[in-house]
N, C-alpha and C positions, 0 to 999 in steps of 0.2 A: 124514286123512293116515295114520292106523294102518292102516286100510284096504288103501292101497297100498300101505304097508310090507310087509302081510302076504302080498297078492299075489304080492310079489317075495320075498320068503323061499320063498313057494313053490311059485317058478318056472312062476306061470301067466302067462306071457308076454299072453294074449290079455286074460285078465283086467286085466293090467297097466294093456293099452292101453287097454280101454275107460272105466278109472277115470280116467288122467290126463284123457283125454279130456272127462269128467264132472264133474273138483274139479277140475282146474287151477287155474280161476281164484278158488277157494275160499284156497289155500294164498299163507304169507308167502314173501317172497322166501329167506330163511333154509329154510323147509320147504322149498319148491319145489328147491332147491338140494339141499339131502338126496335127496330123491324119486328126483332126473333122474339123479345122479351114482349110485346104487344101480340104480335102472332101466338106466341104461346098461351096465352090465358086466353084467345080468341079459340085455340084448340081444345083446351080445356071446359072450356063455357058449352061448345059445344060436341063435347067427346066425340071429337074427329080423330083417330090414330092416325090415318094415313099422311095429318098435315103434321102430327104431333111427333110421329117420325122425321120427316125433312128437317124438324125444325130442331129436335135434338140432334142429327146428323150435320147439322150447320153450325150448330153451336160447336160439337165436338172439333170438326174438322174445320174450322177456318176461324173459329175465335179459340181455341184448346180448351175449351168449359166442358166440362162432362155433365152431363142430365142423365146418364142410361140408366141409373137408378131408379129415378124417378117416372121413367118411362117403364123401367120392374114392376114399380110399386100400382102405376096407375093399369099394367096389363092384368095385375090379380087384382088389384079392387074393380076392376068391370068383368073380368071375365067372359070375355066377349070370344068369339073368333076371329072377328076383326083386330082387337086391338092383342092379342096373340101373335096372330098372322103376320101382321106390322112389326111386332117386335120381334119376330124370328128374322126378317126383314131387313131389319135395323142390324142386328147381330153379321148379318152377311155383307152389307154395306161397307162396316167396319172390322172386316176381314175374321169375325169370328166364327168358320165354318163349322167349325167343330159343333157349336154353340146351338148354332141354327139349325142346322140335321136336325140336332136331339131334340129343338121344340118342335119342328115339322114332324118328325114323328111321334111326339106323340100329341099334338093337331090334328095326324093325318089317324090316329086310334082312336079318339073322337067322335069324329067326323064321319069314319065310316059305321061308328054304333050307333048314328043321328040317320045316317042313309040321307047324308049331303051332297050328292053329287058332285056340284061346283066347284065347293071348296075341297071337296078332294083333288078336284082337278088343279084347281091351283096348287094348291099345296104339290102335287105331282111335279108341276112346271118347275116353280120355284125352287125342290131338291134337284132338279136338273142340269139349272144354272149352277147349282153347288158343286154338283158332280162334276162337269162341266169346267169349274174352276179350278176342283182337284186333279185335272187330267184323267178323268175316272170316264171317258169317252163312250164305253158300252153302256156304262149303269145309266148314264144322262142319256142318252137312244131309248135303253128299255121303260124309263122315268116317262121319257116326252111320250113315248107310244102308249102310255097307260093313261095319259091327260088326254091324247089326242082320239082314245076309243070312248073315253066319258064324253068328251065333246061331239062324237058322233051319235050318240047316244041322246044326246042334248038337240041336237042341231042346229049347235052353232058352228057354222060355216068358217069365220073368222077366226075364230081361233083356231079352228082345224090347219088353216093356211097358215096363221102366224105359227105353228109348230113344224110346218111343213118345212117352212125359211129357216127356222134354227135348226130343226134337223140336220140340213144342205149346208149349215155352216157349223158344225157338229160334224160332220161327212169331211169337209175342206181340212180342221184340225186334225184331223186321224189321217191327214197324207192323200187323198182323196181327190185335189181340186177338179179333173177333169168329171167324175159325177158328180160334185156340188154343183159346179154349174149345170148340170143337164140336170138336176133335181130343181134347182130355182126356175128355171127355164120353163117348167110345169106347172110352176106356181103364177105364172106372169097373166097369162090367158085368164087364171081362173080370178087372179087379182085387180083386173083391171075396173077403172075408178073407186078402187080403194089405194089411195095417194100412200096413208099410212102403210101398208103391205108392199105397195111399191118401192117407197127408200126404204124401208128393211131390205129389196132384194138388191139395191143398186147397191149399199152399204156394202152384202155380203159378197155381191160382185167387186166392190172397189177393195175389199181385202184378200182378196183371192188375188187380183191381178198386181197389189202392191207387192205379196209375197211373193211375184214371182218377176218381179221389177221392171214391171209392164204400166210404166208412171203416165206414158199417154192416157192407156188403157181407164189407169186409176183415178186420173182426173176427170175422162169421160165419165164415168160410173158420179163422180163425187158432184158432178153438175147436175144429175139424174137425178141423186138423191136430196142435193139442195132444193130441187124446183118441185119436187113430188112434194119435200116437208113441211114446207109453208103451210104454218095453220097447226102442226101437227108436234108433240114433244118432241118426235125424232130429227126437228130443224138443228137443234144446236148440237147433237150428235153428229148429224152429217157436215157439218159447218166444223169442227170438232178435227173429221175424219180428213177433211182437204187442209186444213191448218198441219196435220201430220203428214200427210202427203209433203205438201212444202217445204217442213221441216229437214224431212227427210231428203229430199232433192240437194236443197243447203248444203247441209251437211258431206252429199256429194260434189260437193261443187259443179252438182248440173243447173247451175243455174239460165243458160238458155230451154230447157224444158219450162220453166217457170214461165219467163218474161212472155215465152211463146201463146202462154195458154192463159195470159191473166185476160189478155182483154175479151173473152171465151164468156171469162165470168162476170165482167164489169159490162158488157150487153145483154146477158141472161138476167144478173143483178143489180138492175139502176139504182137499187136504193145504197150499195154498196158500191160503187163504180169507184168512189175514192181512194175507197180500201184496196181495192184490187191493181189500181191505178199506184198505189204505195206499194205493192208486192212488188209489180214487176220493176218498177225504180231503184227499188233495192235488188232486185238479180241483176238488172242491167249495168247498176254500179259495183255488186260484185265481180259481172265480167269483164268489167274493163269498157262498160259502152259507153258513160256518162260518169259525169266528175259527182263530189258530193254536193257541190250545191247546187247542180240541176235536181237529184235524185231529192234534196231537201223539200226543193221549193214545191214538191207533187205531195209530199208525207203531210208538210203544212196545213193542207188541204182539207186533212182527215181532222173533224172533232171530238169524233169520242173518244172518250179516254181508254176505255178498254182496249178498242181497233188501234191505238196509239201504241198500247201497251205489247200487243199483240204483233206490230210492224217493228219491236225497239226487241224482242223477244226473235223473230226471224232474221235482223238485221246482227244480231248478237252485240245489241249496244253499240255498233260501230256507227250508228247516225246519230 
């Protein structure tokens, strides 16, 4: 928490965002609440939408405060594209599709009477993800392939490939996996030391291989994508994706897959070796290898309270 506090004293808005991003769910409802209401007037101070979005998205969802008014009110007093953009953004976040199309397009009417390329492009990407969500599979293809011809047009490299990976997992959803992977497969070559582009593709690999309940497979991929994301937003998503993995084994009561492959991750990951060391304790005591107060005496170990939180949520409270 001091952390953030500090951030925001000293008005590094970006910093801001990537901390709440990082602790959020580290923090008690009391901090959290300090955090967002300091962070906000931090946003405001310096009309930042993209922080001023997280932080009504935070308020809404995990304290139940509604701001999207206010986040209304401030997108037509700036009139910005940005702070537009944002709030169509916001509207997606919390599930209102419908909502968000309608301001994307007419963003994207705008945009193209400005002859803004960019943000057409985004704006592109972004109704794709919608599409996307709607199971609307062709229209998000035809959406990404019209971001991905501005992009070429731009030449930006990077974004050409990040459309390339969601296309390939765009292609998996529509029934597909054996050309999704050979479409990431082509992205790898041309992605390489870009870490970020990397766990997008192990990502998109470890849900290809968990839908087809290929958990080895999918743990491999999730170690990929943990060690490429360090440094990078997509760390807690991939961190995120192996916590479902696990889940999911649990739930099978395969829990020698688990115990098999923790220690995988507790030598890939020193700094989490505890944690991992607490997984497999609790598969080992689901199978039957170890009593509960050996499995105890390892969980002990772990300090943080989230990772606690996190071993009491796989264990299903039975520790």
């Amino acid at each position: 928490m001091e952390e953030i506090l500090k951030a925001i004293e000293e008005k590094d808005c970006k910093k801001v965002a990537n901390l709440l991003y990082y602790k959020v769910d580290g923090l008690s409802d009391e901090e959290l609440t300090e955090v967002l209401e300091k962070a906000e007037k931090l946003a405001l101070e310096c009309k930042d939408p993209e922080l001023y979005k997280l932080i009504v998205y935070y308020f809404h969802e995990l304290l139940g405060v509604d701001k999207i008014s206010e986040f209304e009110k401030m997108a037509e007093e700036e009139d910005t594209f940005e702070a537009k953009f944002q709030l169509a953004d916001l509207y997606y976040l919390l599930g209102e599709l419908e909502k968000s199309l309608d301001l994307y397009r007419a963003l994207l009417e705008e945009e193209t009477e400005k002859g803004n390329k960019e943000n057409i492009a985004k704006i592109y990407y972004n109704m794709a993800l919608i599409h996307e969500e709607l199971q609307e599979y062709e229209k998000a293809i035809e959406l990404m392939e019209k971001a991905a011809e501005i992009y070429r047009e731009l030449g930006n490299e990077e974004e050409i490939l990040h459309i390339a990976v969601y296309r390939a997992y765009v292609t998996f959803e529509m029934g597909e996996p054996y050309r999704a992977k050979a479409m990431l497969a082509e992205v790898i070559p041309k992605a390489m030391g870009n870490n970020k582009l990397l766990a997008e593709i192990h990502l998109s690999y470890e849900e290809i291989f968990e839908d087809d309940e290929n958990y080895d497979a999918a743990l491999q991929e999730c170690l990929y994508a943990l060690l490429r994301a360090r440094g990078t937003e997509y760390y807690d998503v991939a961190f995120d994706a192996l916590i479902d993995v696990i889940w999911q084994l649990m739930l099978e009561d395969d829990f020698e897959t688990v115990y098999l492959h923790m220690d995988m991750f507790a030598n890939a990951l020193p700094e989490l070796k505890e944690f991992f060391e607490g997984v497999k304790a609790i598969a080992l005591y689901k199978d039957g290898k170890v009593d509960m107060e050996e499995a105890r005496k390892v969980i002990e170990k772990v300090k943080d309270r989230r990772l606690l939180d996190l071993l009491e949520f796989l264990g299903e409270a039975e520790m």
